[in-house]
N, C-alpha and C positions, 0 to 999 in steps of 0.2 A: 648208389648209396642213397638212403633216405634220409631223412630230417634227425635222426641218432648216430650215424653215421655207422649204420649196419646195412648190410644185402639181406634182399629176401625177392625171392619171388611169389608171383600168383602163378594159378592153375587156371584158365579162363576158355570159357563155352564158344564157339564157332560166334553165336549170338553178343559175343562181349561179355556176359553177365562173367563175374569176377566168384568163382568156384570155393576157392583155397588163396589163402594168404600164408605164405611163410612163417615162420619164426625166423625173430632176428639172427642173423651171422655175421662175426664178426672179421670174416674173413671169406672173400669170392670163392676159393678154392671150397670151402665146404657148401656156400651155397648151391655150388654147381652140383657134390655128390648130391646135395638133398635132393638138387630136378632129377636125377637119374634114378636116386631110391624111391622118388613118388611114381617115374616111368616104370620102373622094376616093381611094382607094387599094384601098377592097375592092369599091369598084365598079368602077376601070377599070382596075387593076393584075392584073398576070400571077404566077402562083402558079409559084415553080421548085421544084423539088426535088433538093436536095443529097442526100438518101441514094441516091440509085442506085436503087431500090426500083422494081419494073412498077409503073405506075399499074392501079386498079383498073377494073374495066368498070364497064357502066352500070348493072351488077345489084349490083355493088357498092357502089355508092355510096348513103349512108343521104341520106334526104330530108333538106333543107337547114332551120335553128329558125333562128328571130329570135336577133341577137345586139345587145345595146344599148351603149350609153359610159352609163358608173356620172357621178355627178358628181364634180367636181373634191374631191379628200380632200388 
């Protein structure tokens, strides 16, 4: 629980850098479903891109690191 006394989780980089922050839950049981809907999501969800920006090639793109769900804080 944090300092509101809601759960939330981070999504964080092999590196530590801190990716994703939760929205508050006011209850563990749904915080839980959200790590699974984010898990559910980076494996079969479609990535869009709002800046307008080229996509890069495939010499572009850096090899892909494990990224984990931190526990519930």
């Amino acid at each position: 629980m944090d300092a509101d006394d809601c759960f939330r989780f981070r999504l964080v980089a092999e590196d530590g850098e801190v990716m994703l922050t939760s929205e508050a839950y006011a209850y563990e049981d749904v915080a839980i479903a959200g790590i699974w809907a984010v898990r559910e999501a980076a494996v079969t969800g479609s990535i869009v891109d709002l800046t307008g920006s080229v996509p890069p090639g495939p010499a572009d793109i850096p090899p892909a690191f494990p990224v984990s769900v931190s526990s519930l804080h």
